[in-house]
C-alpha positions as CSV (number, residue, x, y, z in Angstrom):
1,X,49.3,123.1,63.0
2,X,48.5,119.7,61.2
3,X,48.5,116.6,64.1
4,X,51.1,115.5,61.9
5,X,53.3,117.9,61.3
6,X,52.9,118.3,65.6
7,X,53.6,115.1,65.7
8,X,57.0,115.0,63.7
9,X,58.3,118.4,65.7
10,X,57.4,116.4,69.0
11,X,59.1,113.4,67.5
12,X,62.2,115.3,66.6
13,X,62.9,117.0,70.0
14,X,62.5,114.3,71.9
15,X,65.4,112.2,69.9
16,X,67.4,115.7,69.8
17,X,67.1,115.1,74.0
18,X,68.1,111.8,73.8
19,X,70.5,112.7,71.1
20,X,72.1,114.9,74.0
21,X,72.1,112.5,76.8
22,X,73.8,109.4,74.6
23,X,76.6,112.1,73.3
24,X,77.0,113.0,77.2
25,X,76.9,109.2,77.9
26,X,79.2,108.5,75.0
27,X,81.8,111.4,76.3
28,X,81.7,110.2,80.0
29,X,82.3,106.3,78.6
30,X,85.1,107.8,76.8
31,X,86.9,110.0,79.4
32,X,86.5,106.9,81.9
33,X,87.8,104.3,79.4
34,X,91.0,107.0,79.0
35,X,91.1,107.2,82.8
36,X,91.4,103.3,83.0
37,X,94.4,103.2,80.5
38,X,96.4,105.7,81.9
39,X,96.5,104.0,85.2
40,X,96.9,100.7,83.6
41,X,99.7,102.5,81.8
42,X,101.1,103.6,85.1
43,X,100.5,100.2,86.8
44,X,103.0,98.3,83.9
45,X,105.6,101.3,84.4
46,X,105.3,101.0,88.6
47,X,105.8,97.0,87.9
48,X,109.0,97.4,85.7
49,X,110.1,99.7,87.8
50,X,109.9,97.6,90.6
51,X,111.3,94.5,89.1
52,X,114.3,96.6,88.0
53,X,115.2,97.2,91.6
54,X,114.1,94.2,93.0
55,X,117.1,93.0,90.1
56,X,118.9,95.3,91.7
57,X,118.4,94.6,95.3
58,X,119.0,90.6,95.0
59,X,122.0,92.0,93.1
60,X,123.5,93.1,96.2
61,X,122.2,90.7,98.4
62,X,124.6,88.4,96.4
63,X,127.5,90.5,96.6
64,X,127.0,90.3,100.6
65,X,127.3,86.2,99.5
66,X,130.5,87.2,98.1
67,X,132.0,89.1,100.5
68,X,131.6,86.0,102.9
69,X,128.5,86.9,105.0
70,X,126.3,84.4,105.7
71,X,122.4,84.1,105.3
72,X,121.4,84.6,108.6
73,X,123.9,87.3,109.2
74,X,122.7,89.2,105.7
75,X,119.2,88.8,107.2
76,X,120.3,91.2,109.9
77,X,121.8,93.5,108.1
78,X,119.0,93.8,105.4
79,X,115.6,93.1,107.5
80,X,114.6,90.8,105.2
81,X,114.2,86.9,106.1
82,X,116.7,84.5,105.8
83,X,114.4,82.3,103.9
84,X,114.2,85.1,101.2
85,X,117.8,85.5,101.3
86,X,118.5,81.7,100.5
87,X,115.8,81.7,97.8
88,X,117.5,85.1,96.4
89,X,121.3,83.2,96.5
90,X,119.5,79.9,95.0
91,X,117.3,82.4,91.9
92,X,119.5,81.6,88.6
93,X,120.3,84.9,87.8
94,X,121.7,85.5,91.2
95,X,125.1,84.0,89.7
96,X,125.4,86.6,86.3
97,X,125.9,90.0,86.3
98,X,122.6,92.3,85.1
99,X,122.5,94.5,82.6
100,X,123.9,97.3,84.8
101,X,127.6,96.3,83.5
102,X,128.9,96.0,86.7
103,X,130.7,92.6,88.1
104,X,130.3,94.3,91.7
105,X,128.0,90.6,92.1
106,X,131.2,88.8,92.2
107,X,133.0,91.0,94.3
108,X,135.6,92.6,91.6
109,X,135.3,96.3,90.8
């Protein structure tokens, strides 16, 4: 065989190997940058999902307002701080009703 000819078969496999490791490289990038956006997608659902009920949660914590309890006393009977019950009374939309259509918030059913 001509040393060039050799040469140019020698040349040739060894980008067909690296041809085969950058496709394998290129196909892990791939399946890792899908990976990232499917839990990125999952992270912006999980947040909606838990403003929704945090929407909902104050919700009631103002209907307890409305029924006459007080802050401290809501505290007790939700676990959570009275501190985070005032600032959840004094939040603007603690005074309108969400987009659940219900006026429960102001105590009327």
């Amino acid at each position: 065989m001509a040393p060039k000819v050799d040469a140019r078969r020698r040349a040739r496999e060894a980008k067909a190997r690296l041809d085969v490791e950058r496709a394998e490289r290129d196909r892990k990038i791939e399946e890792a940058t899908m990976a990232f956006y499917l839990a990125d997608d999952k992270i912006a659902d999980l947040r909606e999902e838990i403003t929704t009920a945090e929407a909902n949660r104050n919700e009631h914590v103002v209907a307890l307002f409305g029924l006459g309890e007080t802050a401290d006393r809501i505290a007790v009977l939700t676990g959570l701080s009275s501190a985070e019950i005032r600032k959840i009374k004094r939040a603007p939309s603690s005074s309108t009703v969400h987009s659940s259509g219900s006026d429960e918030v102001d105590g009327n059913r």
